[in-house]
mmCIF file of the N, C-alpha and C atoms, coordinates in Angstrom:
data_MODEL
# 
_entry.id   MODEL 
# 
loop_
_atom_site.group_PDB 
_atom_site.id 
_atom_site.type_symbol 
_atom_site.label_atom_id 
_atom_site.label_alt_id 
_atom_site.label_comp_id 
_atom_site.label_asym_id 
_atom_site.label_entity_id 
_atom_site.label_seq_id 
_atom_site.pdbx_PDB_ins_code 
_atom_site.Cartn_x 
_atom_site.Cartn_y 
_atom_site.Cartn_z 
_atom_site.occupancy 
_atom_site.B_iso_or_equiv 
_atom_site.pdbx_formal_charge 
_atom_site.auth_seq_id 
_atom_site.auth_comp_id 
_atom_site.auth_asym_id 
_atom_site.auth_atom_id 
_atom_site.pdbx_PDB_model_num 
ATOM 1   N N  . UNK A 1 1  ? 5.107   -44.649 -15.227 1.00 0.00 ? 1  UNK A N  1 
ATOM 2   C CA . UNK A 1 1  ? 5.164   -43.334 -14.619 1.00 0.00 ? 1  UNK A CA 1 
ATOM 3   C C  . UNK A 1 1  ? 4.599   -42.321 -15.609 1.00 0.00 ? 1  UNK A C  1 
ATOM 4   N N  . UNK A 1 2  ? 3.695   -41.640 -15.107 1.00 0.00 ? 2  UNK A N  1 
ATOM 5   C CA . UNK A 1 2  ? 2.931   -40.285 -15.657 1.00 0.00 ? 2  UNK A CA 1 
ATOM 6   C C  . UNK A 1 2  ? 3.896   -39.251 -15.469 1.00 0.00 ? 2  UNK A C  1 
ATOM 7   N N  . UNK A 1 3  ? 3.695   -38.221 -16.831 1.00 0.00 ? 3  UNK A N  1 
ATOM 8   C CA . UNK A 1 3  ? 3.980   -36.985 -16.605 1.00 0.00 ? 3  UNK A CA 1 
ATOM 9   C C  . UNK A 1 3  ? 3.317   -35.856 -16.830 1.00 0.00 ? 3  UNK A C  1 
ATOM 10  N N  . UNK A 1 4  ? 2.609   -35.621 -15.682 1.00 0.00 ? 4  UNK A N  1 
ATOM 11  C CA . UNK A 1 4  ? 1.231   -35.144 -15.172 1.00 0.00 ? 4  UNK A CA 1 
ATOM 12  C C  . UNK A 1 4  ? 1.837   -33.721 -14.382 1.00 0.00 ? 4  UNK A C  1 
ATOM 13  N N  . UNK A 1 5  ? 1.518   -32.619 -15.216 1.00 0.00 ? 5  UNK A N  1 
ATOM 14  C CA . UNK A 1 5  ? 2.256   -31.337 -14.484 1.00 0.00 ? 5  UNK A CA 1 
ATOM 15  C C  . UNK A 1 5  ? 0.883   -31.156 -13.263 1.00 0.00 ? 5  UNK A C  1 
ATOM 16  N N  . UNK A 1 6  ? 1.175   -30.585 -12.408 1.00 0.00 ? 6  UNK A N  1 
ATOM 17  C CA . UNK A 1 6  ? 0.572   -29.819 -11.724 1.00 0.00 ? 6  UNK A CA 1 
ATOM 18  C C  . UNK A 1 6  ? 0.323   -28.507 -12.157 1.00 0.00 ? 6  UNK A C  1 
ATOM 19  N N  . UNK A 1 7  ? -1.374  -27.951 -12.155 1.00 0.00 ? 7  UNK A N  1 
ATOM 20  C CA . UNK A 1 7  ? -1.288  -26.217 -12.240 1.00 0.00 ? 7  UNK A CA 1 
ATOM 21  C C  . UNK A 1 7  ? -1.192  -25.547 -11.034 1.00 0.00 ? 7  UNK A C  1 
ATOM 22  N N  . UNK A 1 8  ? -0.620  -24.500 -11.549 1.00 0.00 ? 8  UNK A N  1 
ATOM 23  C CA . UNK A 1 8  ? 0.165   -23.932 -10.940 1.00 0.00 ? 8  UNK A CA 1 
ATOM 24  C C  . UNK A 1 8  ? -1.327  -23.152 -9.640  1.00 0.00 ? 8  UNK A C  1 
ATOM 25  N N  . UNK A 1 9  ? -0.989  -22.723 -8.479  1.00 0.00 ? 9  UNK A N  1 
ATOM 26  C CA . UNK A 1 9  ? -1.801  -22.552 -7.901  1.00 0.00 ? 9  UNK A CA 1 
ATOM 27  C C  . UNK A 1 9  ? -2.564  -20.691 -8.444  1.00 0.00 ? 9  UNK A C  1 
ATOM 28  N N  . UNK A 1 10 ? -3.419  -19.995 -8.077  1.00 0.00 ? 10 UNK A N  1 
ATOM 29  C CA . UNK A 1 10 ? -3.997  -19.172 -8.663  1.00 0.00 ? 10 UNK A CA 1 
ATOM 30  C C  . UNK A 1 10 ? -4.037  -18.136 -7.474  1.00 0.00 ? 10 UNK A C  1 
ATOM 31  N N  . UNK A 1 11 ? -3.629  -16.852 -7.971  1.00 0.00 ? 11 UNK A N  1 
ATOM 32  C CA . UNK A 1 11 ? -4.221  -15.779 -6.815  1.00 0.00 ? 11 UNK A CA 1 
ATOM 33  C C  . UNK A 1 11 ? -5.245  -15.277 -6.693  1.00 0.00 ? 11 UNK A C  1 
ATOM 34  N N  . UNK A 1 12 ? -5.557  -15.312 -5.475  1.00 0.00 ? 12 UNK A N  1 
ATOM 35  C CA . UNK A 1 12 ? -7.213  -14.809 -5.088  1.00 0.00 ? 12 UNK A CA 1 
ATOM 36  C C  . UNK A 1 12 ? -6.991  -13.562 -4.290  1.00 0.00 ? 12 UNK A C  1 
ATOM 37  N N  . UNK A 1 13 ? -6.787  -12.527 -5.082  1.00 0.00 ? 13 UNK A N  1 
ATOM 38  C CA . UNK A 1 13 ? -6.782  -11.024 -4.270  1.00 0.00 ? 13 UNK A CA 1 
ATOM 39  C C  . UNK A 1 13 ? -7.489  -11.232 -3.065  1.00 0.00 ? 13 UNK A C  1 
ATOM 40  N N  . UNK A 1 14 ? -6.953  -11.135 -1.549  1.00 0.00 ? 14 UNK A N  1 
ATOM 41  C CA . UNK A 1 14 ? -8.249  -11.293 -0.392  1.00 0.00 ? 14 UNK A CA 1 
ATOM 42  C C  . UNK A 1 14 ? -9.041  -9.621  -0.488  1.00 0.00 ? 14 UNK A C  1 
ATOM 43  N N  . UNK A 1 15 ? -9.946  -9.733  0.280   1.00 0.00 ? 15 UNK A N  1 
ATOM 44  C CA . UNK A 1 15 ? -10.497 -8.724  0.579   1.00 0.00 ? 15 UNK A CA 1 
ATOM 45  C C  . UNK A 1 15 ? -9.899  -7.666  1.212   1.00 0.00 ? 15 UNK A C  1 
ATOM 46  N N  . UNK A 1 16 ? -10.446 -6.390  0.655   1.00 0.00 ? 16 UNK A N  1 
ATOM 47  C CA . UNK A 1 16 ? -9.658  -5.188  1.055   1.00 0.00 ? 16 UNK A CA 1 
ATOM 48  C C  . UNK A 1 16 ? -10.637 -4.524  2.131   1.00 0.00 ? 16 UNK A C  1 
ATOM 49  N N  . UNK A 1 17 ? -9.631  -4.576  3.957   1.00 0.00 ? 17 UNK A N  1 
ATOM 50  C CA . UNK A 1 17 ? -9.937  -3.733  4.836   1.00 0.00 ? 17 UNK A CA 1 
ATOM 51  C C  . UNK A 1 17 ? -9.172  -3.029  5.058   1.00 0.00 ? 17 UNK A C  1 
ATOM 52  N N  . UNK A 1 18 ? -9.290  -2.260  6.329   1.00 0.00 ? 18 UNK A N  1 
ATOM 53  C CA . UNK A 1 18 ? -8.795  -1.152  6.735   1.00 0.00 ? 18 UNK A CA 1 
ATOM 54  C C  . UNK A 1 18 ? -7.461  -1.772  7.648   1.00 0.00 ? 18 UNK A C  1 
ATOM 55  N N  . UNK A 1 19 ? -7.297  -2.904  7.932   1.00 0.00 ? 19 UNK A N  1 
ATOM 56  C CA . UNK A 1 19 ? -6.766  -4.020  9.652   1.00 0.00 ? 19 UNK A CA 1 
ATOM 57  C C  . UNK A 1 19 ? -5.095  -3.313  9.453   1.00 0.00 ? 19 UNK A C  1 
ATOM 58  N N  . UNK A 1 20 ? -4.553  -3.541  7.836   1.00 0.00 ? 20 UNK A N  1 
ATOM 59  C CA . UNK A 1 20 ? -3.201  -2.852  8.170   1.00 0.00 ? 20 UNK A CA 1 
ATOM 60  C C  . UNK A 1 20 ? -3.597  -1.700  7.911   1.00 0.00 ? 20 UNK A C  1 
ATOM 61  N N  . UNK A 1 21 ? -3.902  -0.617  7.568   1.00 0.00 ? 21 UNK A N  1 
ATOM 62  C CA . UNK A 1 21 ? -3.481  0.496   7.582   1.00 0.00 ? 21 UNK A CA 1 
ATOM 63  C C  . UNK A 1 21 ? -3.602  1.060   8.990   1.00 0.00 ? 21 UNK A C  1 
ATOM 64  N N  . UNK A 1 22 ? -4.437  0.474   9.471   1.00 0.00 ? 22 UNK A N  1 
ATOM 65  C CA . UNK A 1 22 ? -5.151  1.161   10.899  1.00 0.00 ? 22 UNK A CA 1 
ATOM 66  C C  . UNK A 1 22 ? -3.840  0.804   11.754  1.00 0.00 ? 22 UNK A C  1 
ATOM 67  N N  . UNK A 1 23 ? -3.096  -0.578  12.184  1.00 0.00 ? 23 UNK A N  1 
ATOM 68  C CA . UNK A 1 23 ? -2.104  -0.611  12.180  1.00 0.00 ? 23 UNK A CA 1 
ATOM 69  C C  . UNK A 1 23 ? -1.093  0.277   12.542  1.00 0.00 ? 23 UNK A C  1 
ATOM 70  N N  . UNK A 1 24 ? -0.451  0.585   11.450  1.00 0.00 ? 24 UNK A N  1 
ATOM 71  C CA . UNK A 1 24 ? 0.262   1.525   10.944  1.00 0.00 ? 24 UNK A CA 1 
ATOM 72  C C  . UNK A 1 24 ? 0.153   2.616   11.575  1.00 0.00 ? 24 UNK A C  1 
ATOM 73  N N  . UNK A 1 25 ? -1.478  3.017   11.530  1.00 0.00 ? 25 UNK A N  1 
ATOM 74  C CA . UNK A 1 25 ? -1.410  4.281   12.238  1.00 0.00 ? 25 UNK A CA 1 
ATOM 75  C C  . UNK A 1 25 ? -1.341  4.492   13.555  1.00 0.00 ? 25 UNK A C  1 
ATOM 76  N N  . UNK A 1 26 ? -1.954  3.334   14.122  1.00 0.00 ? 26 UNK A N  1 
ATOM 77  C CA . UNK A 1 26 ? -1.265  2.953   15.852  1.00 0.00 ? 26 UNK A CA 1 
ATOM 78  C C  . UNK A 1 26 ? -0.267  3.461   15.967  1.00 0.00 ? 26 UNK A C  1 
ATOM 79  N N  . UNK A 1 27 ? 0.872   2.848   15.550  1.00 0.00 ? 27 UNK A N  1 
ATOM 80  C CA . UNK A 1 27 ? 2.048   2.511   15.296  1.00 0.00 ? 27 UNK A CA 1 
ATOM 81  C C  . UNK A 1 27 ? 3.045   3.800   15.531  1.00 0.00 ? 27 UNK A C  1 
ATOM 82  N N  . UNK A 1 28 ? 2.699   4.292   14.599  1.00 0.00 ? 28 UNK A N  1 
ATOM 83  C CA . UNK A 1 28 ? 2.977   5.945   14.325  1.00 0.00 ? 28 UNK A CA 1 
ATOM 84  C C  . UNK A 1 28 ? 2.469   6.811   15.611  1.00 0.00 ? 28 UNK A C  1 
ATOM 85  N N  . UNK A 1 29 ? 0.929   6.996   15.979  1.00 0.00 ? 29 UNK A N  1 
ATOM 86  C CA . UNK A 1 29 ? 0.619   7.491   16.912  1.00 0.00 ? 29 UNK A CA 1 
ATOM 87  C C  . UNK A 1 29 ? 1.464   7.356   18.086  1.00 0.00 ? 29 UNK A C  1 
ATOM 88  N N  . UNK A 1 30 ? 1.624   5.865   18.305  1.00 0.00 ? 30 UNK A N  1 
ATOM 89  C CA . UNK A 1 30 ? 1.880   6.011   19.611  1.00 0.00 ? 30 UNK A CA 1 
ATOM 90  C C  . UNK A 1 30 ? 3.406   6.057   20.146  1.00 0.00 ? 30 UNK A C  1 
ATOM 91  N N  . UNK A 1 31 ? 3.897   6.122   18.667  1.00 0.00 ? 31 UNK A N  1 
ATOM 92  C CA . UNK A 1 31 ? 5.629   6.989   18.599  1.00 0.00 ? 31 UNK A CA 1 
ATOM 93  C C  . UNK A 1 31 ? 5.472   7.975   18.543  1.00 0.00 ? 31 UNK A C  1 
ATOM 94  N N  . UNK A 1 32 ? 4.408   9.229   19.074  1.00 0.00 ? 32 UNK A N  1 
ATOM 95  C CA . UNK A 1 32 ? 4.563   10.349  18.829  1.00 0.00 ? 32 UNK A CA 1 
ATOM 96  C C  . UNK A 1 32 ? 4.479   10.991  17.238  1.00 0.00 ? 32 UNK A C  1 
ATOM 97  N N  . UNK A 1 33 ? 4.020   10.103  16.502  1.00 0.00 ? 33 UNK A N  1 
ATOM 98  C CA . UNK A 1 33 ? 4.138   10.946  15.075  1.00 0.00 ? 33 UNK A CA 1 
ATOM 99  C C  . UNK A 1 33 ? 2.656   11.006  14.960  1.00 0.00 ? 33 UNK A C  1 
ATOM 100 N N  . UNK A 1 34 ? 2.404   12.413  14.426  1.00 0.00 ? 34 UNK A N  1 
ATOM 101 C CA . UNK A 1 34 ? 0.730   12.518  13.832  1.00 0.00 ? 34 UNK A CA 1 
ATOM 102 C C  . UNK A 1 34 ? 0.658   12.739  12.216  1.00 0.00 ? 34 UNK A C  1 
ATOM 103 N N  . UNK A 1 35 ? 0.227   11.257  11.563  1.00 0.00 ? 35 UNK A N  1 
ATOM 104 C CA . UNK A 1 35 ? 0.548   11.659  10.018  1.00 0.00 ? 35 UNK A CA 1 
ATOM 105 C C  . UNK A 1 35 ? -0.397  11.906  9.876   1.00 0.00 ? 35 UNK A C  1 
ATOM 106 N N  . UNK A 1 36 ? -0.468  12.341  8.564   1.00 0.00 ? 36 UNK A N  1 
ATOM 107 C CA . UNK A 1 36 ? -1.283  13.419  7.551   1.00 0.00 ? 36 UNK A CA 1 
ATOM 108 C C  . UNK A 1 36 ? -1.663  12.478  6.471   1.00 0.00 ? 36 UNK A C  1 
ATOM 109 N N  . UNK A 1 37 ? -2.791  11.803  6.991   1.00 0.00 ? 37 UNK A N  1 
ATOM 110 C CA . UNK A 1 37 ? -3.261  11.030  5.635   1.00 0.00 ? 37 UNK A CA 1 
ATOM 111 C C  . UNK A 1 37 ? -3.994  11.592  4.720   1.00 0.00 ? 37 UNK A C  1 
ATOM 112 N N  . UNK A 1 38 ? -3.737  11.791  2.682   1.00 0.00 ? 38 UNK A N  1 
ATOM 113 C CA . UNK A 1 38 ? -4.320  11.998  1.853   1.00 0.00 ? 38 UNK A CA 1 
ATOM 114 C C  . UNK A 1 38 ? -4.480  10.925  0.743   1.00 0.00 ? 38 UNK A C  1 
ATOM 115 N N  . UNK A 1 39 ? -5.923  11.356  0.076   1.00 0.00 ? 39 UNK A N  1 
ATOM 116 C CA . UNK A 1 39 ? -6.220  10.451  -0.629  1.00 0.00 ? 39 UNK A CA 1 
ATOM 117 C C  . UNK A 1 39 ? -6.432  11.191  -1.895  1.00 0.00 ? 39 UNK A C  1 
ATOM 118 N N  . UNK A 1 40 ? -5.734  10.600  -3.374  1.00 0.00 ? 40 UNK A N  1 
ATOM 119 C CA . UNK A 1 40 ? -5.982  11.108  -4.723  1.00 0.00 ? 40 UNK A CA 1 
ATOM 120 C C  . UNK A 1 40 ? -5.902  10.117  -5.731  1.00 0.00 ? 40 UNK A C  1 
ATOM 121 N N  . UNK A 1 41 ? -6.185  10.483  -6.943  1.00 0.00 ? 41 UNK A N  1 
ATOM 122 C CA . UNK A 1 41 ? -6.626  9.410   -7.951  1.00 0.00 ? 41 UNK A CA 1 
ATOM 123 C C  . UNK A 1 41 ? -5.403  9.020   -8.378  1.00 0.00 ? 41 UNK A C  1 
ATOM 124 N N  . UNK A 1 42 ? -4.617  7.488   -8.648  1.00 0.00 ? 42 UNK A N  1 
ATOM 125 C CA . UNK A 1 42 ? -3.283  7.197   -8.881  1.00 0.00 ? 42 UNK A CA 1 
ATOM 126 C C  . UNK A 1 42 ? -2.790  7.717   -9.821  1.00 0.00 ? 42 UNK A C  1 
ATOM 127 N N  . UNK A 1 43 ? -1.633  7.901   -9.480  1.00 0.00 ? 43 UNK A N  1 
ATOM 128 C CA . UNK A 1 43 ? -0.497  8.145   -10.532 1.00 0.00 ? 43 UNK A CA 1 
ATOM 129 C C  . UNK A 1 43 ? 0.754   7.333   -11.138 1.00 0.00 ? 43 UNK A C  1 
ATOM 130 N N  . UNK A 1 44 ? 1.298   7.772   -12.032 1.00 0.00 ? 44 UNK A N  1 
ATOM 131 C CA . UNK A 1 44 ? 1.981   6.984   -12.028 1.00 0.00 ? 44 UNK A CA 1 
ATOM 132 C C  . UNK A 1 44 ? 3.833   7.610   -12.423 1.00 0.00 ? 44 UNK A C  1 
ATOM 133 N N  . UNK A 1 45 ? 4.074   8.497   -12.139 1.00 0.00 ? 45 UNK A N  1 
ATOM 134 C CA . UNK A 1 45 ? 5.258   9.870   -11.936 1.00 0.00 ? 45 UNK A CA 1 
ATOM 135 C C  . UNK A 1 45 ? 5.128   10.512  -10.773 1.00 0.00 ? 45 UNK A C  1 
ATOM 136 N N  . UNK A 1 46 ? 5.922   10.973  -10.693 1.00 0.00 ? 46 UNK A N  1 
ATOM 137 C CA . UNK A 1 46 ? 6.868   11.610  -10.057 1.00 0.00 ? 46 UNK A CA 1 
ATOM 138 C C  . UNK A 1 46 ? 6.049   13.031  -10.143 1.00 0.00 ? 46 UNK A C  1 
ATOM 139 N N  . UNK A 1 47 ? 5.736   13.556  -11.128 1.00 0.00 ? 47 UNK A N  1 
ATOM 140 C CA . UNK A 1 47 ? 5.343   14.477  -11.501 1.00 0.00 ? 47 UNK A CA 1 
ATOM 141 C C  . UNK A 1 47 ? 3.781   14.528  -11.595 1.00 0.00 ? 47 UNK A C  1 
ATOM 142 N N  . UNK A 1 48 ? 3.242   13.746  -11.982 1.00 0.00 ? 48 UNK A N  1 
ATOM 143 C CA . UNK A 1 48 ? 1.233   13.656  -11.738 1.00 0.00 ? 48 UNK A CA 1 
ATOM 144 C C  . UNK A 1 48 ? 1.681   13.418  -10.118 1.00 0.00 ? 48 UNK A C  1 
ATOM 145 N N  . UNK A 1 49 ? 2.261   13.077  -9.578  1.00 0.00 ? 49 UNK A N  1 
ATOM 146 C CA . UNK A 1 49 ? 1.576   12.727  -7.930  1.00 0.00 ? 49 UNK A CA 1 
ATOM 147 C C  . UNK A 1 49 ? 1.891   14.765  -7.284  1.00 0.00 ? 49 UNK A C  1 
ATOM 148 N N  . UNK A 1 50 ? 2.903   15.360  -7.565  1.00 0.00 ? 50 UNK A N  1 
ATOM 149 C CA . UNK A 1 50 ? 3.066   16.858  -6.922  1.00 0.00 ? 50 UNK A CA 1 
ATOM 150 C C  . UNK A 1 50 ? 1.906   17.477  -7.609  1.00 0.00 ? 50 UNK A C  1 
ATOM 151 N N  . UNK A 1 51 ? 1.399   17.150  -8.805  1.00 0.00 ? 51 UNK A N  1 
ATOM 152 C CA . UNK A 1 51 ? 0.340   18.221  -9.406  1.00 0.00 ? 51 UNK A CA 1 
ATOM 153 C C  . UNK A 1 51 ? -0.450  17.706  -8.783  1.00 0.00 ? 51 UNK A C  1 
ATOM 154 N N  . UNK A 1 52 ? -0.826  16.521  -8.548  1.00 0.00 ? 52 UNK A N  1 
ATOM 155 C CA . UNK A 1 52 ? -1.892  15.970  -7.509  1.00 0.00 ? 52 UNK A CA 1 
ATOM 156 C C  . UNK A 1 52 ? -2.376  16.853  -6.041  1.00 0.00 ? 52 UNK A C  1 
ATOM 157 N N  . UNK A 1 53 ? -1.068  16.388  -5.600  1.00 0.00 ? 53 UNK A N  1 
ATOM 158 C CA . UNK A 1 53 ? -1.272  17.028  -4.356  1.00 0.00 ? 53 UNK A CA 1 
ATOM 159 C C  . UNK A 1 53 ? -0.712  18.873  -4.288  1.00 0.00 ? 53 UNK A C  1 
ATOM 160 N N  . UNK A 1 54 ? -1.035  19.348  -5.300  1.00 0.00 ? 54 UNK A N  1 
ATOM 161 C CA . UNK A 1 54 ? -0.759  20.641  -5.551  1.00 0.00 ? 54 UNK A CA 1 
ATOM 162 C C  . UNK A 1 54 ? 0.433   21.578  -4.781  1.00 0.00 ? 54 UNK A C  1 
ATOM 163 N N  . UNK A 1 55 ? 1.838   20.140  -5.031  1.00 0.00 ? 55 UNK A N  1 
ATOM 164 C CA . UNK A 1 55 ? 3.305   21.007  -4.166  1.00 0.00 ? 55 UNK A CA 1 
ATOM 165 C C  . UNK A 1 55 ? 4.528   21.191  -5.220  1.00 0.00 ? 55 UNK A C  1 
ATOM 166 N N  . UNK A 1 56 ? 5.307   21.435  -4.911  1.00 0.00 ? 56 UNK A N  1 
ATOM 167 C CA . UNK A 1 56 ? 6.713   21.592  -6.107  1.00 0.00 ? 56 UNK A CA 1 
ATOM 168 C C  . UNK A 1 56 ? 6.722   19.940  -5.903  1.00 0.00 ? 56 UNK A C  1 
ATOM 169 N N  . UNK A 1 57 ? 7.510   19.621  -7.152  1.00 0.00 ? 57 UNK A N  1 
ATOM 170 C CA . UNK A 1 57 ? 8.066   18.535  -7.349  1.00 0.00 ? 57 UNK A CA 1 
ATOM 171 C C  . UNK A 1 57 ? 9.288   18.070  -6.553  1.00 0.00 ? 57 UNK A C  1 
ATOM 172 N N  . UNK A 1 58 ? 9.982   19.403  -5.852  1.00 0.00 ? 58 UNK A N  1 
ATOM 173 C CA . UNK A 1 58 ? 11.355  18.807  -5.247  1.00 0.00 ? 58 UNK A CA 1 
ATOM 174 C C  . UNK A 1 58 ? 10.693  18.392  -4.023  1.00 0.00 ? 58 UNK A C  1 
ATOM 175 N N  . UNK A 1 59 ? 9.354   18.816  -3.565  1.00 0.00 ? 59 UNK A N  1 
ATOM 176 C CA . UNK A 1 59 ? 8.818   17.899  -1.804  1.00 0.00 ? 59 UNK A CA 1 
ATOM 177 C C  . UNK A 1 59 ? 8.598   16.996  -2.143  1.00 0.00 ? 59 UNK A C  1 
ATOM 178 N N  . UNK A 1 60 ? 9.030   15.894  -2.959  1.00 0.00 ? 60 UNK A N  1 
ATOM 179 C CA . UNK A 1 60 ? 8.249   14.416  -3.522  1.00 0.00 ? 60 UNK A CA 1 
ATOM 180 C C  . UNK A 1 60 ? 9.326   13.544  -2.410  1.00 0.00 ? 60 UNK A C  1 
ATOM 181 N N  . UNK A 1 61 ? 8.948   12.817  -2.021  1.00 0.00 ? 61 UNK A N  1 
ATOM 182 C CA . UNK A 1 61 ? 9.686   11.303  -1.482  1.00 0.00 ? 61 UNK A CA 1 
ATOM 183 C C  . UNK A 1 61 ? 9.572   10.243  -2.008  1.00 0.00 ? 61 UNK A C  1 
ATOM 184 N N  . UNK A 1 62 ? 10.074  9.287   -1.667  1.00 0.00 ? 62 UNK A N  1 
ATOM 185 C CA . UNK A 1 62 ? 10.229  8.258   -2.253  1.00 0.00 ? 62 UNK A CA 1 
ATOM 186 C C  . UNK A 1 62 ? 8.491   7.573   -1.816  1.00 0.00 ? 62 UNK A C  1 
ATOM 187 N N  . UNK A 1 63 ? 7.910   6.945   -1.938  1.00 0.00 ? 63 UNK A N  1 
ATOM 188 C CA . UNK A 1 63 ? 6.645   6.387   -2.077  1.00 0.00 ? 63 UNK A CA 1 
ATOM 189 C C  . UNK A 1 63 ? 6.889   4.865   -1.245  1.00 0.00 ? 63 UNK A C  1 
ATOM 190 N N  . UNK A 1 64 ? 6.038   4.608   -0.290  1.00 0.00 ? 64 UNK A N  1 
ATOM 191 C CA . UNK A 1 64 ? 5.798   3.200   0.485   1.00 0.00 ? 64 UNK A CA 1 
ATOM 192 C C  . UNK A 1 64 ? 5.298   2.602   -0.131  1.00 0.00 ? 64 UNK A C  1 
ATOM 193 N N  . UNK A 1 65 ? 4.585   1.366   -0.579  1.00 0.00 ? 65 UNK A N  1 
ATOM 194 C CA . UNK A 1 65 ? 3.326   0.823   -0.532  1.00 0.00 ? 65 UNK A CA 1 
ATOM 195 C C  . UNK A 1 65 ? 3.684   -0.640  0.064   1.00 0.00 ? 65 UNK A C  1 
ATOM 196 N N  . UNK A 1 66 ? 2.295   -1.318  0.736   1.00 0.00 ? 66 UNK A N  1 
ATOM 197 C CA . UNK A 1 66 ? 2.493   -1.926  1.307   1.00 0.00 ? 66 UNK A CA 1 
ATOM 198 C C  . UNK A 1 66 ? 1.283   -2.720  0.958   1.00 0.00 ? 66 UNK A C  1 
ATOM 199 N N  . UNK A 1 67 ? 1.511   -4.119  0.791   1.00 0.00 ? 67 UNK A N  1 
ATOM 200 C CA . UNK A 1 67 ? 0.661   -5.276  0.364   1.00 0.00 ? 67 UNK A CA 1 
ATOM 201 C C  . UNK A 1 67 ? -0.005  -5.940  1.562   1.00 0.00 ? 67 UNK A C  1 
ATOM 202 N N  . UNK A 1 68 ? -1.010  -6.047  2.457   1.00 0.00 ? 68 UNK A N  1 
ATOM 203 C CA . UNK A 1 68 ? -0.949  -6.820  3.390   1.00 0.00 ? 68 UNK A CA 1 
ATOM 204 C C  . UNK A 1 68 ? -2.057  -8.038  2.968   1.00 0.00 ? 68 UNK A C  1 
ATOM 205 N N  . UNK A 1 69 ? -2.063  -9.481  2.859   1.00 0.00 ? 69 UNK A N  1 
ATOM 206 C CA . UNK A 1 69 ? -2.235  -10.782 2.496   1.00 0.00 ? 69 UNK A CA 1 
ATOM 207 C C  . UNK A 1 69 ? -3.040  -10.798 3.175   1.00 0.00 ? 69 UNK A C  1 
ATOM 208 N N  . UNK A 1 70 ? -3.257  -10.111 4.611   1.00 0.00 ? 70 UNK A N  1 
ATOM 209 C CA . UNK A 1 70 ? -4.042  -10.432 5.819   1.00 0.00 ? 70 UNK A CA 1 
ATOM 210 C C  . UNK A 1 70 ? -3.755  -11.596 6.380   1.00 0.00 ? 70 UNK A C  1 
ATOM 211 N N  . UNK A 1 71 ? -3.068  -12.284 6.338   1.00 0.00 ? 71 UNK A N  1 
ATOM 212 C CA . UNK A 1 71 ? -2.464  -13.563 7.216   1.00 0.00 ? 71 UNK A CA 1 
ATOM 213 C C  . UNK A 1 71 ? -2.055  -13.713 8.534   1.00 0.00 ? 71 UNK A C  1 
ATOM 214 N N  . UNK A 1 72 ? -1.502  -12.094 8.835   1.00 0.00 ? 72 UNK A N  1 
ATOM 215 C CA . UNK A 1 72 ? -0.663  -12.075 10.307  1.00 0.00 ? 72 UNK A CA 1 
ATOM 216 C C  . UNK A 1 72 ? -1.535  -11.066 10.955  1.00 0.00 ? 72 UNK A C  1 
ATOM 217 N N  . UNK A 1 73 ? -2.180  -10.201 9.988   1.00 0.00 ? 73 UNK A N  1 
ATOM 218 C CA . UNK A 1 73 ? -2.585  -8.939  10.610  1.00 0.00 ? 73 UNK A CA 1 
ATOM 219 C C  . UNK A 1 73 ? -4.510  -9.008  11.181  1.00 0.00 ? 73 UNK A C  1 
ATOM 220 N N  . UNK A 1 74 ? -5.117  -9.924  10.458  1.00 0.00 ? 74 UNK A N  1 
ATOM 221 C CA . UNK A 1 74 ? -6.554  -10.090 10.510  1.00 0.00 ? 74 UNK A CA 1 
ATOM 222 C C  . UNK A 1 74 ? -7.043  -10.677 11.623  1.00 0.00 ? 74 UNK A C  1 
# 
C-alpha cells in the first residue's frame, strides 16, 4: 500500500458577468423597490467608503457582497 496524497483541487476564479447582479435587480424591481446603484474605487472602512460616496459616516450600513460561482445562475 502507497501513501500517495492527493493535491488538493485548485480555484479557477470563473468569469465575471453581469447574470447575478442583473438578477438581483429583477428581483428588487419587481418587489417594488427601485435601487440606486453606485460604483467607486474599494475600500476598505467604514470611513473611506462615506468619504467615497461623499455622506456622514452615521448613513453607512452594513455592506452585502455576494460571490456568485455561476453554477445555478448562468
Amino acid at each position: 500500500m502507497t501513501d500517495k496524497k492527493e493535491e488538493p483541487a485548485t480555484w479557477e476564479e470563473p468569469a465575471e458577468t453581469d447574470v447575478a447582479h442583473n438578477k438581483i435587480l429583477e428581483f428588487l424591481k419587481a418587489a417594488g423597490i427601485t435601487p440606486t446603484v453606485t460604483e467607486h474605487k474599494a475600500v476598505l472602512t467604514c470611513e473611506e467608503a462615506a468619504e467615497v460616496r461623499g455622506v456622514e459616516l452615521a448613513s453607512g450600513a452594513k455592506a452585502m457582497i455576494i460571490k456568485d460561482s455561476g453554477k445555478k445562475l448562468a
